[in-house]
C-alpha positions as a LaTeX table, in Angstrom:
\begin{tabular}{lrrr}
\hline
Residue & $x$ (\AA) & $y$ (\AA) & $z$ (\AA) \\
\hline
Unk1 & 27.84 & $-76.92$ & 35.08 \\
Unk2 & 26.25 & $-73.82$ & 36.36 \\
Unk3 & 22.27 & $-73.33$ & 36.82 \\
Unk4 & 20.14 & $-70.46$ & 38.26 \\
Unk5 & 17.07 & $-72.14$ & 38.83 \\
Unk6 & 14.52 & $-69.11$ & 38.69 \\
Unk7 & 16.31 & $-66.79$ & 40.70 \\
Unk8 & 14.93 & $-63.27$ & 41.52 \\
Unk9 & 16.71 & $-60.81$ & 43.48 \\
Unk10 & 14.60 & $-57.71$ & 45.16 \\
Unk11 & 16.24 & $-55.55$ & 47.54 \\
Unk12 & 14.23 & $-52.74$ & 49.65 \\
Unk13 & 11.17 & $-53.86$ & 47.47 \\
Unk14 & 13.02 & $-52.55$ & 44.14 \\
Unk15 & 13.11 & $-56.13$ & 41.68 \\
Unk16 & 17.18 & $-56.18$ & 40.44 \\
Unk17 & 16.75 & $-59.39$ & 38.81 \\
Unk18 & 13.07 & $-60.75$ & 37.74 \\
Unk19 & 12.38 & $-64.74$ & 37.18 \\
Unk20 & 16.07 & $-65.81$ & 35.27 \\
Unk21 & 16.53 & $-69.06$ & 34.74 \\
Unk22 & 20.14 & $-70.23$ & 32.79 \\
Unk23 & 22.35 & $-73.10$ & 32.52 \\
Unk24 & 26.24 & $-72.68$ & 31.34 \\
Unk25 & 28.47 & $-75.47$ & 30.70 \\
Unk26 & 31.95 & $-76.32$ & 31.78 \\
Unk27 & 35.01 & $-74.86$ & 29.80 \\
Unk28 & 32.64 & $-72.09$ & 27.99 \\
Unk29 & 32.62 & $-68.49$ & 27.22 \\
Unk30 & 29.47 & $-66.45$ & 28.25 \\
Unk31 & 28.90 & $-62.87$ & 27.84 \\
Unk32 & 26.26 & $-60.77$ & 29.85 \\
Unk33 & 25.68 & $-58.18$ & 27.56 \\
Unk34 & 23.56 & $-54.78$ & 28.38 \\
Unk35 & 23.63 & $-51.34$ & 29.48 \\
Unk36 & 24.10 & $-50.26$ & 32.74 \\
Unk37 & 21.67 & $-51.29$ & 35.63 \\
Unk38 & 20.23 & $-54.25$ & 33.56 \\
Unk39 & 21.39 & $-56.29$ & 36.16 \\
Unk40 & 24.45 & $-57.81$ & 35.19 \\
Unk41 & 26.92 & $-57.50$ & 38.17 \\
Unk42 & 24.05 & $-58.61$ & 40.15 \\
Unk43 & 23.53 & $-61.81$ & 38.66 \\
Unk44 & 27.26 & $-62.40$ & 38.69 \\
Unk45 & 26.95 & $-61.63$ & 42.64 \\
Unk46 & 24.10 & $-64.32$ & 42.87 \\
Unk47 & 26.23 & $-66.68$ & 40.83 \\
Unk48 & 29.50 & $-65.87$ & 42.97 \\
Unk49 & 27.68 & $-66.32$ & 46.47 \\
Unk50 & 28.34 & $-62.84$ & 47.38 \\
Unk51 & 24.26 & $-62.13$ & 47.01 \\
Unk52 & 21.87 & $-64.93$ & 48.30 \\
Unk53 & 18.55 & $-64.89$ & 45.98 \\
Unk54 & 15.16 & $-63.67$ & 47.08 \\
Unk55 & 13.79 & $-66.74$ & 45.59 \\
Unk56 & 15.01 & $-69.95$ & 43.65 \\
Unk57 & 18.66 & $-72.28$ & 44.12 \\
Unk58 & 21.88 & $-71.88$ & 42.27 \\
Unk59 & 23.22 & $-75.23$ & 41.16 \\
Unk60 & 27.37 & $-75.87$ & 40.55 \\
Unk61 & 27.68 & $-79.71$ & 39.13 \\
Unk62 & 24.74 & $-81.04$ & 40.18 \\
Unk63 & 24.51 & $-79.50$ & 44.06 \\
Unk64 & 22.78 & $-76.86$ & 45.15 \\
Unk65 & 25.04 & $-74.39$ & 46.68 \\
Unk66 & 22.46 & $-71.53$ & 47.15 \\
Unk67 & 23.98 & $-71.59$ & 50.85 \\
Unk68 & 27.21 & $-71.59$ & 50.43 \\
Unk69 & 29.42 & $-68.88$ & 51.33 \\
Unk70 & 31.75 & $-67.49$ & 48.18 \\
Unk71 & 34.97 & $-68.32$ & 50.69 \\
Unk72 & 33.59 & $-72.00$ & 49.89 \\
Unk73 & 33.26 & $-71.88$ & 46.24 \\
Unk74 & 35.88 & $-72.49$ & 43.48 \\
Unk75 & 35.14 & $-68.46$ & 42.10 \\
Unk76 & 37.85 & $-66.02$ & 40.83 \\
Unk77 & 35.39 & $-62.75$ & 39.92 \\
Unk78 & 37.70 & $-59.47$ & 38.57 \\
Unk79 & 35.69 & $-56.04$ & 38.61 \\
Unk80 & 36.19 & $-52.80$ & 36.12 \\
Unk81 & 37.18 & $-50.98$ & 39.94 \\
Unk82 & 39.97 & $-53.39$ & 40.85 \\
Unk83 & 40.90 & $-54.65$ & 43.99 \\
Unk84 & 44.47 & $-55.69$ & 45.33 \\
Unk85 & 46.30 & $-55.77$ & 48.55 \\
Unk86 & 48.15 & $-52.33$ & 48.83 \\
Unk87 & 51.01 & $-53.46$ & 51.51 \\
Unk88 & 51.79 & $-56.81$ & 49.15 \\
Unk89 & 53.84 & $-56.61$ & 45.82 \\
Unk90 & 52.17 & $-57.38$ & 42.96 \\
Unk91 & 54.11 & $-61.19$ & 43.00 \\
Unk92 & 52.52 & $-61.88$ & 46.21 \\
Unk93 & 48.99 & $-60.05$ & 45.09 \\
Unk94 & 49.04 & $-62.95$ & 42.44 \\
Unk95 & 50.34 & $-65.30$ & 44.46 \\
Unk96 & 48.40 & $-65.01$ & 47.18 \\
Unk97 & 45.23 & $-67.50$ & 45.87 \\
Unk98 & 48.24 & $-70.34$ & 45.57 \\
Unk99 & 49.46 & $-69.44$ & 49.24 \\
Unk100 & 46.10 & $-69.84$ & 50.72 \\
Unk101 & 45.64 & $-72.86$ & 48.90 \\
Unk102 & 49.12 & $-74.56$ & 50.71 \\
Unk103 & 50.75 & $-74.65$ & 47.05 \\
Unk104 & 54.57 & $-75.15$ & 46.69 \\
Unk105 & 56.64 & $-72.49$ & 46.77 \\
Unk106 & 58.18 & $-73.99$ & 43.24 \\
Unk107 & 54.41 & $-73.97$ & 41.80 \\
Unk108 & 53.70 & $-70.81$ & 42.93 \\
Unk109 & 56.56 & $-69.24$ & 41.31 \\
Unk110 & 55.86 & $-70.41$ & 38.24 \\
Unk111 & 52.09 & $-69.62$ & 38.14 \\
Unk112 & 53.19 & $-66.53$ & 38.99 \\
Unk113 & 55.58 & $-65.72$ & 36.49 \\
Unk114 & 53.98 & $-67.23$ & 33.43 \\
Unk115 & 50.72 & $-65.03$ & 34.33 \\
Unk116 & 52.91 & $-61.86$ & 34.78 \\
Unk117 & 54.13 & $-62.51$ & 30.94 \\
Unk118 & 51.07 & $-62.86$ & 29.99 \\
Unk119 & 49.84 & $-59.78$ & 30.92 \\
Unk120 & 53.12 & $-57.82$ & 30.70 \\
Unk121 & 54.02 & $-57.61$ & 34.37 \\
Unk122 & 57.39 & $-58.89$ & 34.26 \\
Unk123 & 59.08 & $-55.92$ & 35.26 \\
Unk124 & 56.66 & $-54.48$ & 37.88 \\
Unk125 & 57.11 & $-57.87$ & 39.94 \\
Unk126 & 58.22 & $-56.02$ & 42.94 \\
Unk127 & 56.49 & $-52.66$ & 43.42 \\
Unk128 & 53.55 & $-52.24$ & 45.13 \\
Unk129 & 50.04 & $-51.31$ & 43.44 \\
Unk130 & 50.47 & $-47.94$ & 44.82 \\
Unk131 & 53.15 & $-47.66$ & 42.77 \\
Unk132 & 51.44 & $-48.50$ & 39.60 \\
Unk133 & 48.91 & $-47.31$ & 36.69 \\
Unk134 & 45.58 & $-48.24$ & 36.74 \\
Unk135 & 45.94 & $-50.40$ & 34.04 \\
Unk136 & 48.95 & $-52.12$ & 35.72 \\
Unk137 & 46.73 & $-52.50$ & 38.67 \\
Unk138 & 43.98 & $-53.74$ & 36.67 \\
Unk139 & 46.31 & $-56.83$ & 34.91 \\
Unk140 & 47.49 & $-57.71$ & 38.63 \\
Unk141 & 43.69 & $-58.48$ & 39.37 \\
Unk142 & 43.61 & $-60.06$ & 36.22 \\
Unk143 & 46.63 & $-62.26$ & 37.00 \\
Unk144 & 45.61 & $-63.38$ & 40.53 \\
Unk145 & 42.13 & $-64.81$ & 38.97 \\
Unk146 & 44.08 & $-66.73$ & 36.43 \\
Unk147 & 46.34 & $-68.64$ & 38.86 \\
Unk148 & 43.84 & $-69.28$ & 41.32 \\
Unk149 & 42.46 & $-71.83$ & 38.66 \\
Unk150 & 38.49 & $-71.38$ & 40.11 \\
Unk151 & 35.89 & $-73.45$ & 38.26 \\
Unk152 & 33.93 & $-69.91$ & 37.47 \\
Unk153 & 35.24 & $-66.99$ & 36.34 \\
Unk154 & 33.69 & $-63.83$ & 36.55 \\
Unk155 & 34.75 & $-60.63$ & 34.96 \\
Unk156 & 32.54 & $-57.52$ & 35.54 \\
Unk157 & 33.80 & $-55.63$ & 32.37 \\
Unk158 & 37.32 & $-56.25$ & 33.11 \\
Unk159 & 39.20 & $-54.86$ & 30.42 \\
Unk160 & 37.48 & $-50.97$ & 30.60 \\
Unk161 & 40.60 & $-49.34$ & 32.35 \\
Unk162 & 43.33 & $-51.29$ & 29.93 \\
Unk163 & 44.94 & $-49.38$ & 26.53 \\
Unk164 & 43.40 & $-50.33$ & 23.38 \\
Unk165 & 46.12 & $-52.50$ & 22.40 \\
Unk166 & 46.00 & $-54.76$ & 25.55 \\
Unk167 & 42.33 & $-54.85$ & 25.33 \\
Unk168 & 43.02 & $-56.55$ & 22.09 \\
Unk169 & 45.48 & $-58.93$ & 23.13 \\
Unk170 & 43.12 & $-59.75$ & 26.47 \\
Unk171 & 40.34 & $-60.21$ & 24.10 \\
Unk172 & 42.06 & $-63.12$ & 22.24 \\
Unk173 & 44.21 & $-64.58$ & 25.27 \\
Unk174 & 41.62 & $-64.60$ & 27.89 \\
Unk175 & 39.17 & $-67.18$ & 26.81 \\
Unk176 & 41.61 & $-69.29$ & 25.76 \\
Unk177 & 43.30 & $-69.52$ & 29.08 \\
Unk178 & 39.94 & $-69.89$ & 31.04 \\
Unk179 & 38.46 & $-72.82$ & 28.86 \\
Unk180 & 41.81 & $-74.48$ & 28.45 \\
Unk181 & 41.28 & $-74.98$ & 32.28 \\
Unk182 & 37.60 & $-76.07$ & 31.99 \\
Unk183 & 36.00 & $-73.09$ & 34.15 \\
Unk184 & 32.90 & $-71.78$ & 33.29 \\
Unk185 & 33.72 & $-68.10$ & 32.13 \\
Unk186 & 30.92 & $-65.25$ & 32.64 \\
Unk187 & 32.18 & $-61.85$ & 31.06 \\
Unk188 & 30.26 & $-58.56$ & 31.74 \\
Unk189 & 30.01 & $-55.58$ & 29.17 \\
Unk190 & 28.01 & $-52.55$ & 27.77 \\
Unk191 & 29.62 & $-53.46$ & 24.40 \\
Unk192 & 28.02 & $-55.06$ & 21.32 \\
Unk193 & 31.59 & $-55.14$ & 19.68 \\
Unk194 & 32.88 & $-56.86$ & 22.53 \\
Unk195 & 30.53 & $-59.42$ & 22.69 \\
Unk196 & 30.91 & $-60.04$ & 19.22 \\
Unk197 & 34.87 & $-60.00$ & 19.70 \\
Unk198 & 35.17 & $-63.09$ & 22.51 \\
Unk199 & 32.46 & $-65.43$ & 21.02 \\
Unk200 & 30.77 & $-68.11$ & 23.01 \\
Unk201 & 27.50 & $-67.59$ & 23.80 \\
Unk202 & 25.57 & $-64.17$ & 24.68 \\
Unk203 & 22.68 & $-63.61$ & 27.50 \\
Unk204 & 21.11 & $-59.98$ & 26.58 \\
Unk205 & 20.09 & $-58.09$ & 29.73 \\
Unk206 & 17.71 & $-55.81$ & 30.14 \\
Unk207 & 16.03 & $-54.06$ & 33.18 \\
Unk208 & 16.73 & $-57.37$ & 35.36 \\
Unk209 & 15.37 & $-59.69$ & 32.73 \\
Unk210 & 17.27 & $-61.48$ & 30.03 \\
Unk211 & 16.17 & $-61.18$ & 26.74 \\
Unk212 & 18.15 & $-63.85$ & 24.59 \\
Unk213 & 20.68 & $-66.69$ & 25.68 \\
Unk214 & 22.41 & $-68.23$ & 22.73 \\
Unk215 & 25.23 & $-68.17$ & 20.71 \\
Unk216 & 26.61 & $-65.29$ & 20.31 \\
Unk217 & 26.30 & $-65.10$ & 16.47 \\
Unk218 & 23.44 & $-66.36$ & 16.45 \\
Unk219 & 21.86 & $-63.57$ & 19.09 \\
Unk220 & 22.83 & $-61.12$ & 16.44 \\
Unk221 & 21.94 & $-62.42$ & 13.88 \\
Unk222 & 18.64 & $-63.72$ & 14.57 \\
Unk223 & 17.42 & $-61.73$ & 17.57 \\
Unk224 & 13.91 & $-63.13$ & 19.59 \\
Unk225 & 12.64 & $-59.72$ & 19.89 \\
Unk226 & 13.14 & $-55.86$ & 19.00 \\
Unk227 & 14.06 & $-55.47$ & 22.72 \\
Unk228 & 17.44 & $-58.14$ & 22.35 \\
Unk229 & 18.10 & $-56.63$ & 18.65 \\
Unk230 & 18.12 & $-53.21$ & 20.48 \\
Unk231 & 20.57 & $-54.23$ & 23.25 \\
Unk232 & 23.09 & $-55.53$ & 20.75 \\
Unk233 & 23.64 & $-52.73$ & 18.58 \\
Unk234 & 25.84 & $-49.42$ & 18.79 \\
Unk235 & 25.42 & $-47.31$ & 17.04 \\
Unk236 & 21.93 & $-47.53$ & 17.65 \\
Unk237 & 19.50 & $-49.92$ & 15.97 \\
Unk238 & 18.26 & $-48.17$ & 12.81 \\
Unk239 & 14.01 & $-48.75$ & 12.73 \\
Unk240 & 11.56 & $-47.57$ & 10.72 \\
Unk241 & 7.41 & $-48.73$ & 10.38 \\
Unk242 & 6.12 & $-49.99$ & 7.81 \\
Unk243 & 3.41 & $-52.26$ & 5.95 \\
Unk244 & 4.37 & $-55.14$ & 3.65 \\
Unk245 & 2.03 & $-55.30$ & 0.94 \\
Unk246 & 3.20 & $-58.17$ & $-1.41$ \\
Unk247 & 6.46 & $-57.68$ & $-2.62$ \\
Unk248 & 6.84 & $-54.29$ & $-0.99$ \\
Unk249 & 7.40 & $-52.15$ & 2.72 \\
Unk250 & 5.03 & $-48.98$ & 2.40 \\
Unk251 & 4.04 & $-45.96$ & 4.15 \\
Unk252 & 0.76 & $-44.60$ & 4.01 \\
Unk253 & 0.65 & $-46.52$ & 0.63 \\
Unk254 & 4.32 & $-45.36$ & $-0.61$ \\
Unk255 & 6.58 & $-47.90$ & $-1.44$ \\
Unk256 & 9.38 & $-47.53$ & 0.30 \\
Unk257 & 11.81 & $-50.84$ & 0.28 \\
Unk258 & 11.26 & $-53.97$ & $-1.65$ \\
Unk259 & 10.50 & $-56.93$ & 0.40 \\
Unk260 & 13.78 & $-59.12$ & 0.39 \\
Unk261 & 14.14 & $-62.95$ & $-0.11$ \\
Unk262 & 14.29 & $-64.06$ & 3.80 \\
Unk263 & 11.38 & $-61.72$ & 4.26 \\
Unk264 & 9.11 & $-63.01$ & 1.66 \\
Unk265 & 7.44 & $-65.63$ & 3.84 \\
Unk266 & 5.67 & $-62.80$ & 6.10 \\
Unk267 & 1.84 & $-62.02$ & 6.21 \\
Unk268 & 0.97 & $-58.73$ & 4.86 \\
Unk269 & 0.44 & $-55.86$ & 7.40 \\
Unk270 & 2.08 & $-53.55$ & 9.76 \\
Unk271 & 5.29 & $-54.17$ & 11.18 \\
Unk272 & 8.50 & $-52.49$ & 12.38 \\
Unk273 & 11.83 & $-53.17$ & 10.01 \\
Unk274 & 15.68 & $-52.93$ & 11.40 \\
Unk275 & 18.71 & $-52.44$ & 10.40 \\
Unk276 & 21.88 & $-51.88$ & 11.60 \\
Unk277 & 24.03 & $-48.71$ & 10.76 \\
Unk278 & 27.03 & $-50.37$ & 8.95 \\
Unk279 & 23.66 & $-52.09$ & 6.65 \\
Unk280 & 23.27 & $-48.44$ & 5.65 \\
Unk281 & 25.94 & $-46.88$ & 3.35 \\
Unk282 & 26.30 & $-44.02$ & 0.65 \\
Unk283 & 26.75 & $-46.93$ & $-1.95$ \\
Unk284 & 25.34 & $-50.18$ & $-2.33$ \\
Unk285 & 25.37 & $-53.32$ & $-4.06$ \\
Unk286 & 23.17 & $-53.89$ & $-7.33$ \\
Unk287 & 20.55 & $-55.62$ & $-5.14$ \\
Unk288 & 20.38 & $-52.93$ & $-2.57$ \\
Unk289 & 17.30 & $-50.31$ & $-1.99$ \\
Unk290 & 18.19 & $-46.42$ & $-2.56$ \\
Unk291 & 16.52 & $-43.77$ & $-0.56$ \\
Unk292 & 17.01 & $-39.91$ & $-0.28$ \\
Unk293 & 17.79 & $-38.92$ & 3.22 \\
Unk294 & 18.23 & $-35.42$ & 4.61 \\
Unk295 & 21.38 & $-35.32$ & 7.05 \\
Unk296 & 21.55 & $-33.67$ & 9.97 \\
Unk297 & 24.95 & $-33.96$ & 11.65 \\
Unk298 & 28.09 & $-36.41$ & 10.82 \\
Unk299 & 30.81 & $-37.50$ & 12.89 \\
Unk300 & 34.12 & $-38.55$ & 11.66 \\
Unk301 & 36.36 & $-41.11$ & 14.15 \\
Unk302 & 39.47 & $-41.53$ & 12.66 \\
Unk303 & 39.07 & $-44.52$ & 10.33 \\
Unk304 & 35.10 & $-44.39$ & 9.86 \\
Unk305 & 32.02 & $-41.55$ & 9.95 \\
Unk306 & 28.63 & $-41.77$ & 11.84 \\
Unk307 & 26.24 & $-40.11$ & 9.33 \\
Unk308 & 23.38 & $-38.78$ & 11.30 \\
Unk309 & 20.17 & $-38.65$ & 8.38 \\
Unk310 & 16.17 & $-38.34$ & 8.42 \\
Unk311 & 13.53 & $-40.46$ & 6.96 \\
Unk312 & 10.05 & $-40.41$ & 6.82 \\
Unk313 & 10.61 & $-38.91$ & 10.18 \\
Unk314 & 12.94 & $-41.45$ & 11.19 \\
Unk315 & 16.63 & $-40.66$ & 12.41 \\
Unk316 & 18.84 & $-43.13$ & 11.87 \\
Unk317 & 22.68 & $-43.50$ & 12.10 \\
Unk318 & 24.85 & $-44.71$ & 9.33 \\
Unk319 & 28.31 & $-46.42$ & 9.75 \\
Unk320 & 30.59 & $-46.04$ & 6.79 \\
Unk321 & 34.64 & $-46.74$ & 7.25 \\
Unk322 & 36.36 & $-43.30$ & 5.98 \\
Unk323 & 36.03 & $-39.92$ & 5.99 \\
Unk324 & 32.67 & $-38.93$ & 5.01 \\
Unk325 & 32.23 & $-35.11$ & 5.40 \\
Unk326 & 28.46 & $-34.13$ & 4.17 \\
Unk327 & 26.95 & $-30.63$ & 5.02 \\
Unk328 & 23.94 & $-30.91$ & 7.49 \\
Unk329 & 20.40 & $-30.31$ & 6.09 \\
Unk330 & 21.61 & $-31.87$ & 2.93 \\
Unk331 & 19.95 & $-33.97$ & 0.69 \\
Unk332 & 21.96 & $-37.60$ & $-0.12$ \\
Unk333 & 21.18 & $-40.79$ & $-1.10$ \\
Unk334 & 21.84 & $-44.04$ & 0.56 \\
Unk335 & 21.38 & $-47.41$ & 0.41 \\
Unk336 & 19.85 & $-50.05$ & 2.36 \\
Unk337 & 21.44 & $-53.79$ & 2.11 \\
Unk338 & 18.03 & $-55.70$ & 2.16 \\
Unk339 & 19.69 & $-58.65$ & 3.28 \\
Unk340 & 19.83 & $-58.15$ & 6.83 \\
Unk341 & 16.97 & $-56.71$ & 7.22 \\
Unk342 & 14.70 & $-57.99$ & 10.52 \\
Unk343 & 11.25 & $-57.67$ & 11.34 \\
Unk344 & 9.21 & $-57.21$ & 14.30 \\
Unk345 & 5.66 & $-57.21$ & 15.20 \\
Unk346 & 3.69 & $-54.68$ & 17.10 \\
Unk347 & 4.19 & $-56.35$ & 20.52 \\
Unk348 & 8.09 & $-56.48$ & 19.27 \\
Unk349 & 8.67 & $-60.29$ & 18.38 \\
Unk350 & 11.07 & $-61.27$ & 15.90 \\
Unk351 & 8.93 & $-62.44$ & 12.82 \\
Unk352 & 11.79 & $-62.58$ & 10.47 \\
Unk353 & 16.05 & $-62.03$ & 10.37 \\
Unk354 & 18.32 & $-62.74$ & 8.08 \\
Unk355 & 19.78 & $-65.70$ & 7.70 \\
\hline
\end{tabular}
């Protein structure tokens, strides 16, 4: 087990990481989610041992090892910017964790080989990284982490350099391998999707702090505050204020959306209401809410458009698989699914998500 025990991290007087405080078990899956400079390579530094914190211990089974150099830890970290040893092949770039370890040649060999399969190095066993892609290069790093069997694994958005098809594969493999070892796993990314794609449990970052630590379902779905619900959500979070007046959202006394089931319990008054984009759609189910937009650009990406529209003031985004092609500065109709819609006070708590 894993704890930061209130760890902060200020360097030059600037605060990288304020009060954190988080526990992760053996043989899980835990993704730092948030945008860049919310502090996520630096906490993975602190939990590595490459960064001592300003203040508070890091804890590995039950002994402080706040001290402790990384050369004395049981950690295997893997950054987007790789690193490997230029004048070594990329066998003995993976091998080399085993060698320093004292491992037999006959175990080395076939760490080796079964993590070169994996990640579809097989026939670039003898050249040098030089001598590679970047994505080659990147599955060498990759590969090396894996057989040096650490009890944490950190991956500072590993996969960014990879082809799409890889990433996919990584995705699915890479948790399997780490937990089937019982390491603590600790995966860094800008990337909702992602996060949503490996599973496990989700700490939302932002500006040093973290938001939300949870599962990672169970961050999206039932976010603690506008701030977390923000973090996890590209395209954009889709908000809009409002006041709930019985069985209805209004502004300035217009009803705009009917007040769904999950939402029902809520006091009547001002309050901000989210969506996200693929909860917004140019047809809906019976029980959904219509509302005439005005669009102002869309975006088509192969197999789905990103519907740029106006609402009260309001833009929001919405997410629709296909080809959507709509004029700008026309007006549409959409609907909202009321189902998923979440609510949020005026200091930004969660006062009600769906279910």
């Amino acid at each position: 087990m894993l704890e930061l025990k209130d760890i902060t991290k200020a360097v030059g007087g600037a605060t990288h990481i304020h009060p954190t405080s988080l526990v992760l078990e053996r043989g899980s899956l835990n993704v730092l989610l948030g945008p860049t400079l919310s502090g996520k390579t630096t906490l993975m530094r602190l939990m590595a041992g490459l960064d001592k914190p300003t203040t508070g211990s890091v804890w590995f089974d039950g002994k402080d090892v706040t001290g402790l150099r990384v050369q004395d830890r049981s950690v295997a970290m893997v950054y987007q910017q790789f690193i490997n040893y230029p004048a070594l092949t990329v066998y003995e770039n993976i091998a080399s964790p085993m060698r320093v370890k004292g491992a037999d040649t006959a175990a080395i060999d076939r760490a080796v080989k079964k993590a070169a399969e994996l990640l579809k190095l097989t026939p670039y066993l003898d050249r040098t990284p030089l001598n590679l892609s970047g994505g080659q290069q990147q599955r060498t790093a990759l590969a090396r982490a894996i057989v040096k069997n650490a009890s944490l694994v950190l991956l500072d958005e590993p996969l960014a350099n990879l082809d799409y098809k890889l990433r996919e594969e990584l995705r699915e493999e890479l948790p399997k391998i780490f937990s089937e070892s019982g390491a603590i796993f600790v995966y860094a990314t800008t990337e909702p999707s992602e996060a949503l794609l490996l599973g496990g449990n989700t700490a939302t970052l932002s500006e040093g702090r973290i938001t939300q630590f949870g599962r990672t379902i169970d961050v999206y779905r039932r976010p603690s505050d506008l701030l977390t619900a923000r973090t996890f959500a590209d395209p954009p979070l889709n908000t809009i204020a409002l006041e709930k007046r019985g069985d209805g959202f209004a502004i300035g006394g217009k009803p705009v959306l009917p007040v769904p089931g999950h939402l029902k319990h809520m006091a009547d008054g001002p309050m901000t209401i989210a969506f996200h984009p693929h909860h917004l759609a140019p047809a809906g189910r019976d029980d959904s809410a219509a509302l005439t937009v005005r669009t102002a650009i869309s975006e088509i990406a192969g197999s789905e458009s990103f519907v740029h529209v106006e609402f009260e003031g309001n833009r929001w985004v919405m997410l629709t698989p296909g080809i959507l092609d709509i004029e700008p500065d026309s007006e549409i109709t959409v609907h909202v699914d009321t189902r998923h819609l979440m609510a949020f006070d005026a200091a930004g708590r969660a006062i009600g998500t769906a279910g």
